[in-house]
C-alpha positions, 0 to 999 in steps of 0.5 A: 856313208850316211849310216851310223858308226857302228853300220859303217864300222860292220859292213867295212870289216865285211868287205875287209875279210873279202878284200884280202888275197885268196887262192883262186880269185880271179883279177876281175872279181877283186876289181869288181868288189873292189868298184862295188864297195866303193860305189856303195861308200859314195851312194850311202845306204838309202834314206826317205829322202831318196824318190825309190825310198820315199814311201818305205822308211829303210831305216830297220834296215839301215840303222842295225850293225848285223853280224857278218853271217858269211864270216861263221864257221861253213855250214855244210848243211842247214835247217830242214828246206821249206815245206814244198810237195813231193814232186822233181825238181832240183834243190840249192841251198845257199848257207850264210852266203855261200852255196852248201848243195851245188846239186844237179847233174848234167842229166836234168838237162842243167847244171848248178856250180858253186862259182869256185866251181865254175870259174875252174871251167875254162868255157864257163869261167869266161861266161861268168866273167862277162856276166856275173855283175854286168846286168844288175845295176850296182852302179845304181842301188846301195844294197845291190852294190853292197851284195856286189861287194860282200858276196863271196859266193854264188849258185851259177846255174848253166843251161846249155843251148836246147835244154828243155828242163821240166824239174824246177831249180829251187834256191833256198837262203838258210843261215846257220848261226852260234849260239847266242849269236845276233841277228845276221846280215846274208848276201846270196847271190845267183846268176843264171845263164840260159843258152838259146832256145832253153827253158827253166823255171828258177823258185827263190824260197825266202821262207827259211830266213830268221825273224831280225835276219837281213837277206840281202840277195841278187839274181842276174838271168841271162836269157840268149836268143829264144830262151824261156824262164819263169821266175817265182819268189816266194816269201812268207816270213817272221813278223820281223824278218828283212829283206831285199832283193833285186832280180835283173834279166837282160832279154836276147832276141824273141826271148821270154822272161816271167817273174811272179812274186808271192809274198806273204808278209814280213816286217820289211820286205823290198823287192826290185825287179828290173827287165832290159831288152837287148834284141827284138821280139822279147816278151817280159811277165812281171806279176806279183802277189802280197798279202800284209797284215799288222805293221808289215811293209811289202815294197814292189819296184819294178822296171821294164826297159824297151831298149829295142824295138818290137818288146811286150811287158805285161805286168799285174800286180795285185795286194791284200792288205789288213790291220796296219799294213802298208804296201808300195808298188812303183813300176817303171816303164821306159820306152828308148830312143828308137824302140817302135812298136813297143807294147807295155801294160800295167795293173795294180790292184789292191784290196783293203780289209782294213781302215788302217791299211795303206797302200801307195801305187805309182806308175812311171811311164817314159816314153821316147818313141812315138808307135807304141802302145802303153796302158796303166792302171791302179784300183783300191777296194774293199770286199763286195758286200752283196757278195759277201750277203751271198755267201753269209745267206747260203750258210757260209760262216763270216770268216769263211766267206771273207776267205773265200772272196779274197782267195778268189781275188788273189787266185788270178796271179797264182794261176799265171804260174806255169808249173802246175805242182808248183802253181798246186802249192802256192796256191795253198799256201796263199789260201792257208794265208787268207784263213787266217786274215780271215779268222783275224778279221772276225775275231 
């Protein structure tokens, strides 16, 4: 493992606690941890010299011994639940790694388990065993295969055939820690399985995460044939919080997946988002907004797997970058043996207000079938001076009206989020965040 000892030494009296025997535990999730943690020994924690590394330096994420957070006392309850408006919707906390409210009843049309809940279900314990592992790509990532090894928890979120679920399930990470305690290493994980023909939408709330806290998450969907689910991750952290996340959706047949990523800061923030294709007709949305300023890095890696023919991936992304910032966004494009009639397009575009802010854009098409259709492409600006004249010449103040021009430019992606109160509330948010770059930037 290319870490320090004392990462090294952290991270294998982690897996140690895990590894010993539990009542309730079933075979294939020891075995699962198992080959987990040793892929994670023979990949390493990541480095600059890694192709997927090369433009965000993990090192505050790797050279740091964090304490275990799921090794704490259980901590039924957490820290007041970001804020949010008052409109339905179920609310999941996952506590130092494990699920403290498994909340909603079969009611609201789904069902969210704590996974010892969900393995007692005969039908569901079956579902989970054939899927909870087997779409995030632990074989390929160091930090997905560490929360494969670590997590000893999960929020299994159940949506039968049908289900038509108008209040959104939000999942919240918290940690609870002693006194005096340091900063904490959290490995939440979530998987959702979405029956035929159903629709949710699934929100990851970052926003209760600690300054020197590392939230390690992953969440797995699984969309069967003709389900429907949005996707929203929102991140609006310390100025030294870290974090990575992975999300991978596997598509059944006429299935549609959309993700929307609002992150609005935080001194390391890697997000990977990974589509694969399983049956013909399906349709992915992968967008995502960042807004960066200071020393803050927000990394986009994307991937949208065509592994069958007849799939539509559209993706837009878009970045407000000021001080010394830097962003990253990387999407992938791979077009399989086979899979005709694959339509991909791709938008980066970025606005810089600073001269020291940087952003590194790069697009991966691979394409192995020939009737496709496949776009990119990558922009880099800076606030219009004749519409900013406009604004300053009808008595808009200086700060006002850079608030103004980069609300409006960062608007598009908000607007694509379906809910309408929650789409209300990020939009806020968002306008909340471009005052005060704005305030900044006029000081």
């Amino acid at each position: 493992m290319n870490t320090t000892p004392a990462v090294s030494e952290a991270y294998a009296d982690a897996f140690a606690r895990r590894a010993r025997p539990a009542a309730g535990v079933p075979t294939w999730l020891t075995h699962l941890r198992r080959a987990a943690w040793d892929r994670f020994g023979a990949l390493g924690l990541p480095t600059v010299k890694l192709e997927a590394w090369r433009f965000t330096n993990p090192a505050p994420l790797t050279k740091t011994a964090f304490a275990d957070a799921h090794a704490l006392p259980d901590a039924k309850a957490a820290a007041p639940a970001p804020a949010l408006g008052d409109w339905p919707r179920t609310e999941v906390v996952i506590v130092n790694g494990r699920v403290a409210s498994p909340g909603a009843d079969a009611s609201t049309g789904a069902r969210v388990l704590n996974l010892a809940s969900a393995l007692e279900e005969p039908a569901l314990a079956s579902r989970v065993a054939a899927t909870y592992g087997s779409i995030a790509a632990w074989q390929e990532r160091a930090f997905v295969a560490l929360n494969t090894a670590l997590a000893d928890d999960a929020a299994v979120i159940d949506v039968p055939e049908g289900a038509l679920v108008e209040a959104p399930v939000r999942v919240t990470y918290a940690a609870v820690r002693a006194a005096g305690e340091g900063a904490l290493a959290l490995h939440p994980r979530v998987l959702v399985l979405a029956g035929r023909g159903a629709r949710l939408t699934v929100i990851e709330d970052l926003r209760g995460a600690e300054g020197g806290d590392f939230v390690n998450s992953v969440i797995e969907f699984d969309l069967a044939d003709e389900a429907q689910v949005e996707h929203v991750i929102v991140t609006d952290h310390a100025p030294a919080a870290l974090a990575t996340g992975a999300a991978f959706a596997r598509l059944g047949a006429g299935a549609r997946f959309a993700s929307r990523s609002i992150a609005l800061g935080g001194r390391l923030m890697r997000r990977d988002t990974v589509v694969t294709f399983d049956g013909p007709g399906g349709e992915a949305t992968l967008d995502g907004l960042y807004v960066v300023t200071g020393e803050e890095l927000v990394d986009h890696h994307t991937t949208a797997d065509h592994a069958v023919p007849g799939c539509t991936s559209r993706e837009l992304f878009k970045g407000v970058l000021d001080g010394s910032s830097r962003a990253v966004f990387n999407g992938a494009v791979i077009i399989r043996p086979g899979a005709q009639k694959s339509d991909a397009g791709q938008s980066n575009q970025n606005l810089l207000l600073s001269d020291d802010a940087m952003i590194d854009t790069k697009p991966e098409l691979q394409i192995f079938a020939d009737d496709v259709k496949c776009s990119h492409g990558a922009t880099v600006g800076q606030l219009d001076d004749d519409a900013l004249f406009y604004l300053r010449a009808r008595g808009i103040g200086p700060a006002k009206a850079r608030a103004m021009l980069t609300h409006a430019f960062a608007r598009e992606v908000v607007e694509r989020i379906a809910h309408p109160a929650l789409r209300a509330d990020l939009d806020a948010l968002v306008e909340r965040r471009m005052e005060r770059l704005a305030d900044r930037g006029a000081a």
